[in-house]
Backbone as JSON Lines, residues from 0, in Angstrom:
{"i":0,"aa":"X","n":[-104.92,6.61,95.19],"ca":[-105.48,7.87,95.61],"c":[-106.43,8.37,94.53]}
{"i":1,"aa":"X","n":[-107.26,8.6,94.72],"ca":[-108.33,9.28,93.91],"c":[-108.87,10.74,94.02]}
{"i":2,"aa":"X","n":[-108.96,11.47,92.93],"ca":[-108.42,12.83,92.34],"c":[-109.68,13.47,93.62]}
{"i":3,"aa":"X","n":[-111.08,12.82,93.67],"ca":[-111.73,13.17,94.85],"c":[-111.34,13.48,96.16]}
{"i":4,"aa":"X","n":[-110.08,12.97,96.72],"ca":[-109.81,12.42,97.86],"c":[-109.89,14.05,98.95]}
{"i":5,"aa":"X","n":[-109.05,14.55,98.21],"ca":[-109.02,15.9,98.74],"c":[-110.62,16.74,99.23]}
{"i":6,"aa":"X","n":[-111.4,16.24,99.18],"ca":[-113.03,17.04,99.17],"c":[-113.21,16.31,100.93]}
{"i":7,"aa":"X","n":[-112.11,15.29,101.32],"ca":[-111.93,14.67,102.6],"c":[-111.42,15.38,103.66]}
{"i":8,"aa":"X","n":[-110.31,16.57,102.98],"ca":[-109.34,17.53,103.76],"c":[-110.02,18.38,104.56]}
{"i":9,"aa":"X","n":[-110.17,18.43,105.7],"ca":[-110.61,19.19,106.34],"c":[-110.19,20.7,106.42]}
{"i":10,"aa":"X","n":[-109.05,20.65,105.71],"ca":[-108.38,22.46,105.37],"c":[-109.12,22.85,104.42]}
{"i":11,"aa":"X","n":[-109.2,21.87,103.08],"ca":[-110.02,22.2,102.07],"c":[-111.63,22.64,102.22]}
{"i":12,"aa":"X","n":[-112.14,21.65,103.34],"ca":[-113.05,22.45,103.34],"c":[-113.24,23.85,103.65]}
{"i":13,"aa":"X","n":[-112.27,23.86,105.26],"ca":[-112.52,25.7,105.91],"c":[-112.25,26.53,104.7]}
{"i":14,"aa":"X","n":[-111.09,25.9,103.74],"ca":[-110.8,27.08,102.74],"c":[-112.31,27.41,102.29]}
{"i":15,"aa":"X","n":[-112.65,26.52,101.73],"ca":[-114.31,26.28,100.98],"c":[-115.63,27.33,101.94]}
{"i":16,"aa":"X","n":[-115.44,27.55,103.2],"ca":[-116.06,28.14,104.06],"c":[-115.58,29.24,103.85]}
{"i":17,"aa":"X","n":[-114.38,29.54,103.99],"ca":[-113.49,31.26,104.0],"c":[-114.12,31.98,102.43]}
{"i":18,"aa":"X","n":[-113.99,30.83,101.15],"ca":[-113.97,31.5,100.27],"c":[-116.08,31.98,99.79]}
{"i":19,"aa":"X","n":[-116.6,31.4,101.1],"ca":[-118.03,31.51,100.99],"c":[-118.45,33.09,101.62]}
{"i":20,"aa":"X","n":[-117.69,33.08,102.55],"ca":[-117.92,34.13,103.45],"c":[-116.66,35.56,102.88]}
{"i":21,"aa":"X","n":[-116.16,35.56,102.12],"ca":[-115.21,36.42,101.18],"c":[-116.26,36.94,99.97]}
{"i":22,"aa":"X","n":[-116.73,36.26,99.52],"ca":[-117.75,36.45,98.39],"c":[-118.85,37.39,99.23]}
{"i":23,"aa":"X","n":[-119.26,36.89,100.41],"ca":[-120.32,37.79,101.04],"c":[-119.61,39.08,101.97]}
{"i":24,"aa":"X","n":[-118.56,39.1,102.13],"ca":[-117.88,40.24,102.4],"c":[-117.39,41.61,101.65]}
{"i":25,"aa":"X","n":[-117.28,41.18,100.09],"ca":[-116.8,41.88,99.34],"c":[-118.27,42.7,98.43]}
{"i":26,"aa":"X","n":[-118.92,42.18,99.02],"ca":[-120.45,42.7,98.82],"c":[-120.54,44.28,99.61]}
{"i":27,"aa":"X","n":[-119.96,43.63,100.63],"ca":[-120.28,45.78,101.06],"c":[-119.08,46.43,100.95]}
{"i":28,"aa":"X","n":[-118.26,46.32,99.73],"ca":[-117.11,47.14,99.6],"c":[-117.73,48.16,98.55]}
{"i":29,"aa":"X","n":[-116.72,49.11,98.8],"ca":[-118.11,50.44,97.47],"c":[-117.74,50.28,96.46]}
{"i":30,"aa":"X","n":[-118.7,50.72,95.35],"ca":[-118.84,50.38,94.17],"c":[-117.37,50.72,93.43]}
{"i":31,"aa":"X","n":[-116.62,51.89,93.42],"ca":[-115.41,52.03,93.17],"c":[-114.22,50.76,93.22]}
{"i":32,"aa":"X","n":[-114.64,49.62,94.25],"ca":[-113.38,48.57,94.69],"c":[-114.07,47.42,93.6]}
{"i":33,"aa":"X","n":[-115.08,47.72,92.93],"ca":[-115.76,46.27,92.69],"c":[-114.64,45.72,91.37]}
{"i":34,"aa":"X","n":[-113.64,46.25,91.12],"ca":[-113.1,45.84,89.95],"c":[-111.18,45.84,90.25]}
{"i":35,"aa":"X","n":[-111.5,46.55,91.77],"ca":[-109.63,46.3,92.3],"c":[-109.89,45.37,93.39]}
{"i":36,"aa":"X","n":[-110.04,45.95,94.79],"ca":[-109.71,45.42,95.64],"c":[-110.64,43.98,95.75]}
{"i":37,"aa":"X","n":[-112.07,43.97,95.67],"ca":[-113.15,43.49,95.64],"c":[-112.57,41.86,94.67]}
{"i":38,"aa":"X","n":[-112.0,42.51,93.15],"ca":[-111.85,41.2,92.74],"c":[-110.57,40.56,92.78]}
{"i":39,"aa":"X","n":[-109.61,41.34,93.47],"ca":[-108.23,40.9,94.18],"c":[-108.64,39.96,95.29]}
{"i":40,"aa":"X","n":[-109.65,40.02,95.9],"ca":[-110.12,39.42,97.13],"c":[-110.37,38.09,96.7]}
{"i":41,"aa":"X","n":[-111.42,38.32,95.62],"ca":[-111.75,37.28,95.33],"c":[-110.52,36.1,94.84]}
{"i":42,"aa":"X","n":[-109.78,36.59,94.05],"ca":[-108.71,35.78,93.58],"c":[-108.06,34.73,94.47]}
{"i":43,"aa":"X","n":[-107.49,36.04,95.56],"ca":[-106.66,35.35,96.32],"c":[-107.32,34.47,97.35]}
{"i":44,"aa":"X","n":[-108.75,34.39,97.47],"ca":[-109.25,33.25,98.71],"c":[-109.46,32.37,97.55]}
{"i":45,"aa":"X","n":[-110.41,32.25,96.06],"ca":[-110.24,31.45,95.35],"c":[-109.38,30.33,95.6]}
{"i":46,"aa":"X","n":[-107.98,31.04,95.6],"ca":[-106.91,30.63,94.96],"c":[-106.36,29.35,96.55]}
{"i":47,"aa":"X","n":[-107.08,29.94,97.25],"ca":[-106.71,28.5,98.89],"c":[-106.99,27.29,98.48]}
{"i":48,"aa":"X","n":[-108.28,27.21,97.99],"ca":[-109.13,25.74,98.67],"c":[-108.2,25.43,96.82]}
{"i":49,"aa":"X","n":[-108.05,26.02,95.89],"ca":[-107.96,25.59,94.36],"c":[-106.4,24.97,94.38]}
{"i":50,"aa":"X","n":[-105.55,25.49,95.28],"ca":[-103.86,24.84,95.04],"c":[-104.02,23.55,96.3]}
{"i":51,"aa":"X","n":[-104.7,23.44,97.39],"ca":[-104.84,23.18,98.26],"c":[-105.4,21.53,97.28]}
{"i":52,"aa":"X","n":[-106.49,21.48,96.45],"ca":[-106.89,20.33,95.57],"c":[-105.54,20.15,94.69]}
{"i":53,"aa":"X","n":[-105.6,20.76,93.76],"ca":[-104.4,21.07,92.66],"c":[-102.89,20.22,93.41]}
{"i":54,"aa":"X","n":[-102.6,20.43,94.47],"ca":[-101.47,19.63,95.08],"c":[-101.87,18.48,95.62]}
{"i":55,"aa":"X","n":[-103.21,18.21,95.9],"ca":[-103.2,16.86,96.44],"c":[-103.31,15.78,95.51]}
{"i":56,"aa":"X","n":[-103.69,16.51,94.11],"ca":[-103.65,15.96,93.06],"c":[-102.5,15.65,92.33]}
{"i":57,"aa":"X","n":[-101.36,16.03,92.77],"ca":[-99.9,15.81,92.15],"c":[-99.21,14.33,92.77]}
{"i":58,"aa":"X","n":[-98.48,14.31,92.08],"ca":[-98.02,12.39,92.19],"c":[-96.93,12.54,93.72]}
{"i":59,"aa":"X","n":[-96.88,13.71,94.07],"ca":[-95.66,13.4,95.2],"c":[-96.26,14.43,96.48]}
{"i":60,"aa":"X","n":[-95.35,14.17,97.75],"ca":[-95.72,14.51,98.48],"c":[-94.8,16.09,98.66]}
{"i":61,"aa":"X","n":[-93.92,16.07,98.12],"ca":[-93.12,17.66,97.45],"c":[-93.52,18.09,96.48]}
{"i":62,"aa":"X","n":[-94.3,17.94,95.73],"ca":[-95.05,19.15,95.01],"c":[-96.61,19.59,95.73]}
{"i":63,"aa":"X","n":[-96.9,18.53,96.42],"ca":[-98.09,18.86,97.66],"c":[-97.88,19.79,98.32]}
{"i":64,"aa":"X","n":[-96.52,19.81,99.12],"ca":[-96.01,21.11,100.06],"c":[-95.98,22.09,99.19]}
{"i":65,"aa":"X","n":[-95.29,22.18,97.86],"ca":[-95.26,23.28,97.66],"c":[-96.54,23.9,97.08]}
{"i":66,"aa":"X","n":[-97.75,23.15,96.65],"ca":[-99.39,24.19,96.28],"c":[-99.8,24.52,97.46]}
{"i":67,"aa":"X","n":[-99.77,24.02,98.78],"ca":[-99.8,24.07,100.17],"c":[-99.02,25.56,100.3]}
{"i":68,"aa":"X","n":[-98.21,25.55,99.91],"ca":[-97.3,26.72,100.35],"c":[-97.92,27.92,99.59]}
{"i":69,"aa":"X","n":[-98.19,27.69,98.15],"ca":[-98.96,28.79,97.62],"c":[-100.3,29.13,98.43]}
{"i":70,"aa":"X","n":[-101.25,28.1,98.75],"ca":[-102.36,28.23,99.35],"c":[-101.77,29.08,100.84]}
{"i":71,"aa":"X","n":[-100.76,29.02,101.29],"ca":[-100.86,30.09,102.97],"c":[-100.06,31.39,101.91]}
{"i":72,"aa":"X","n":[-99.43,31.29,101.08],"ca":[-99.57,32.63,100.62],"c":[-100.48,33.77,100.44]}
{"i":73,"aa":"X","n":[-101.3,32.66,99.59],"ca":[-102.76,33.34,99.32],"c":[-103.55,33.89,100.55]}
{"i":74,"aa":"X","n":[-103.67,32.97,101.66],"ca":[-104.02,33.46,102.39],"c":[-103.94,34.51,103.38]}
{"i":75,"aa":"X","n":[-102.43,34.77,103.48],"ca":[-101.67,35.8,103.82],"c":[-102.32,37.22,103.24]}
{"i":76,"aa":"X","n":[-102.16,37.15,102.12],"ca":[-102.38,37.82,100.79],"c":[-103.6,38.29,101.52]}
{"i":77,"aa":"X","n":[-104.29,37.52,101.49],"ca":[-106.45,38.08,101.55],"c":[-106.24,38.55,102.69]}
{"i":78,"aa":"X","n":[-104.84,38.27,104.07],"ca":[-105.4,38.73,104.95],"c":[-104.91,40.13,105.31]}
{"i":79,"aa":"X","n":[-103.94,40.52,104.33],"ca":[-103.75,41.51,104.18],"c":[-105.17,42.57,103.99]}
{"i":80,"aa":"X","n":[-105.27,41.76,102.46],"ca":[-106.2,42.7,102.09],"c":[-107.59,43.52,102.91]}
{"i":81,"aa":"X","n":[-107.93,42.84,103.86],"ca":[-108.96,42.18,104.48],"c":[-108.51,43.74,106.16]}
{"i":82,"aa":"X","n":[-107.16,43.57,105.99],"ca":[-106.45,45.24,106.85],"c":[-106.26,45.73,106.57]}
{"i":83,"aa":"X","n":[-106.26,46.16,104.97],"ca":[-106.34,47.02,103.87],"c":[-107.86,47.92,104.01]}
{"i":84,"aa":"X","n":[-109.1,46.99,104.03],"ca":[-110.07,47.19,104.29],"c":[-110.75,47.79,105.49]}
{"i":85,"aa":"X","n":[-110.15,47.4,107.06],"ca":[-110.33,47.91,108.02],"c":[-109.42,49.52,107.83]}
{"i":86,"aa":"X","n":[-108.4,49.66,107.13],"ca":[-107.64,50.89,107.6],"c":[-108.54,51.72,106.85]}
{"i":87,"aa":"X","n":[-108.91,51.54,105.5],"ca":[-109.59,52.31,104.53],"c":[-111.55,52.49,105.24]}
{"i":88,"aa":"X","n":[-111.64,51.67,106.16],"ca":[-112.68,51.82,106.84],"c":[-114.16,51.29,106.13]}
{"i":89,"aa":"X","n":[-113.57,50.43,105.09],"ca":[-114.69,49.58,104.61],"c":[-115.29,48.81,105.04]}
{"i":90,"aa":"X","n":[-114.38,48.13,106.62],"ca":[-115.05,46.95,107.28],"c":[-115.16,47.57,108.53]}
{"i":91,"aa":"X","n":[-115.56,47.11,109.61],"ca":[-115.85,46.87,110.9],"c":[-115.11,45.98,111.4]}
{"i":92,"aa":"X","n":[-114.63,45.42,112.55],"ca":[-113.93,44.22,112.81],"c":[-114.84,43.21,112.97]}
{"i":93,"aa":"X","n":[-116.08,43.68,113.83],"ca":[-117.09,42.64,113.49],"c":[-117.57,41.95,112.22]}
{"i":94,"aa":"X","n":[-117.58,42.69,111.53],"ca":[-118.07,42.52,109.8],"c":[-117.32,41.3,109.41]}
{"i":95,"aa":"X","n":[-115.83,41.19,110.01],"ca":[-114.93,40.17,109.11],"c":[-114.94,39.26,110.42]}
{"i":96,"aa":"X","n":[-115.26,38.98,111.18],"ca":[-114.52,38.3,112.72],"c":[-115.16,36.43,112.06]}
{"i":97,"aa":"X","n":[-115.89,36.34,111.41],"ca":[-115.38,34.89,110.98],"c":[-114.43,34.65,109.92]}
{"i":98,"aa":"X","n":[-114.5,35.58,109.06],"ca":[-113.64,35.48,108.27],"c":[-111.6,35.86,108.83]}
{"i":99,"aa":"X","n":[-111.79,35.9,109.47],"ca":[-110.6,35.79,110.38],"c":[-110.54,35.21,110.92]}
{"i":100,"aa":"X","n":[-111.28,34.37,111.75],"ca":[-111.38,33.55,112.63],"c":[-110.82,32.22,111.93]}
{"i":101,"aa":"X","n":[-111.28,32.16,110.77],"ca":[-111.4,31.2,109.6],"c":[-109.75,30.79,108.96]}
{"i":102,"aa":"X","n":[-109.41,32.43,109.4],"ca":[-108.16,32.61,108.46],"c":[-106.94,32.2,109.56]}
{"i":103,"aa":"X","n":[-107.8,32.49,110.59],"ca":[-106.2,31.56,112.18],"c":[-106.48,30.45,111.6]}
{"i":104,"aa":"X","n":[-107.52,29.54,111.69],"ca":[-107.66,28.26,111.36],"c":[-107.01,27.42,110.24]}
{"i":105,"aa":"X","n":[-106.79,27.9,109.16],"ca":[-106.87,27.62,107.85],"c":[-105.27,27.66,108.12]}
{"i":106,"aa":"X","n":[-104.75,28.78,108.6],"ca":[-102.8,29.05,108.66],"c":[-102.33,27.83,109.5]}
{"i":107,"aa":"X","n":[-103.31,27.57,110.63],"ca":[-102.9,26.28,111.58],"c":[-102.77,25.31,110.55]}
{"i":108,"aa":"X","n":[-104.06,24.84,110.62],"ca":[-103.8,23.3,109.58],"c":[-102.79,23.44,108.63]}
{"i":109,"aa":"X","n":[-102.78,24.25,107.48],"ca":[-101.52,24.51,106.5],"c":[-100.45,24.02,107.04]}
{"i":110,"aa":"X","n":[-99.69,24.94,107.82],"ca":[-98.54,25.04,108.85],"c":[-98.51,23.24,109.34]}
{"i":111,"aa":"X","n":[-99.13,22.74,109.75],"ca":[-99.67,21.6,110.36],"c":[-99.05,20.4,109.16]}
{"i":112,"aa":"X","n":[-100.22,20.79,108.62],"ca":[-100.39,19.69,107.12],"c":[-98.43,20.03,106.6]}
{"i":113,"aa":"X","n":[-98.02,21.06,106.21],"ca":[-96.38,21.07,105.5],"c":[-95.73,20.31,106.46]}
{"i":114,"aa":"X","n":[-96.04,20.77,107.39],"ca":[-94.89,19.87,108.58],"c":[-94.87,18.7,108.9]}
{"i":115,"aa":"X","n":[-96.12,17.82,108.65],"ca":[-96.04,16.66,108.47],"c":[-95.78,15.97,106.99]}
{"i":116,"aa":"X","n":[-96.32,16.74,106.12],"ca":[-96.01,16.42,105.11],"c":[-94.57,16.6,104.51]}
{"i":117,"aa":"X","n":[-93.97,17.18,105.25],"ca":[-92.05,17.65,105.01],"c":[-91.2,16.02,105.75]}
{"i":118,"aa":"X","n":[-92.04,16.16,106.92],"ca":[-91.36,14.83,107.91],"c":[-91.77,13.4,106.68]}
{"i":119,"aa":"X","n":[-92.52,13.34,105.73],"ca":[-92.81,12.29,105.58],"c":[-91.99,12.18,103.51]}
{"i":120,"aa":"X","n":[-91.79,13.55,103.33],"ca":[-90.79,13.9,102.08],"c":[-89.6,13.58,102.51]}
{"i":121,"aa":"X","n":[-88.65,11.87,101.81],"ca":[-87.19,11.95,102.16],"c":[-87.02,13.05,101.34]}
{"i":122,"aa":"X","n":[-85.17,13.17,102.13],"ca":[-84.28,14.09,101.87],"c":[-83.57,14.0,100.86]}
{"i":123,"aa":"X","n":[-83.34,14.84,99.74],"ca":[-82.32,14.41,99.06],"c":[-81.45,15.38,98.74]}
């Protein structure tokens, strides 16, 4: 396996898409968020596509699940934040509707990817 292999993952990429369109979202948050919410945002989509590599890069297929598992945290996390933003009335629903769209997607495959990847971790 080669440390590249992961740039193959098709989760990795959408993460790679989510965390493109997060960067251009956090652009119209007001100047007040640019140092809380704004770079909380950033962290936590960062933090998808980065454990999402980071585990495929580990020697087993149980420490894979578990950066996998951090990565739908994270994502959880942003998508909080992201209704944090609609309640506080920073967004529109339109404003985010790929970036949500992105974020059903991204929870599928995850969800997807552990569960096969659990069936294929013996038991011990």
């Amino acid at each position: 396996m080669q440390t590249s292999d992961y740039l193959n993952l098709k989760v990795w990429q959408k993460a790679m898409d989510l965390t493109v369109e997060i960067y251009s979202l956090v652009k119209l948050l007001p100047r007040e968020e640019t140092y809380a919410l704004a770079d909380q945002m950033r962290r936590a989509v960062v933090s998808i596509p980065s454990n999402i590599a980071e585990g495929h890069g580990r020697n087993s297929d149980k420490e894979f699940i578990k950066f996998l598992s951090i990565s739908r945290g994270s994502l959880l996390e942003l998508e909080t934040q992201i209704e944090i933003c609609h309640r506080l009335g920073y967004f529109k629903t339109h404003q985010s509707d790929i970036a949500s769209s992105l974020m059903i997607e991204i929870s599928k495959m995850l969800n997807a990817l552990i569960a096969y990847r659990t069936n294929l971790t013996p038991k011990t």
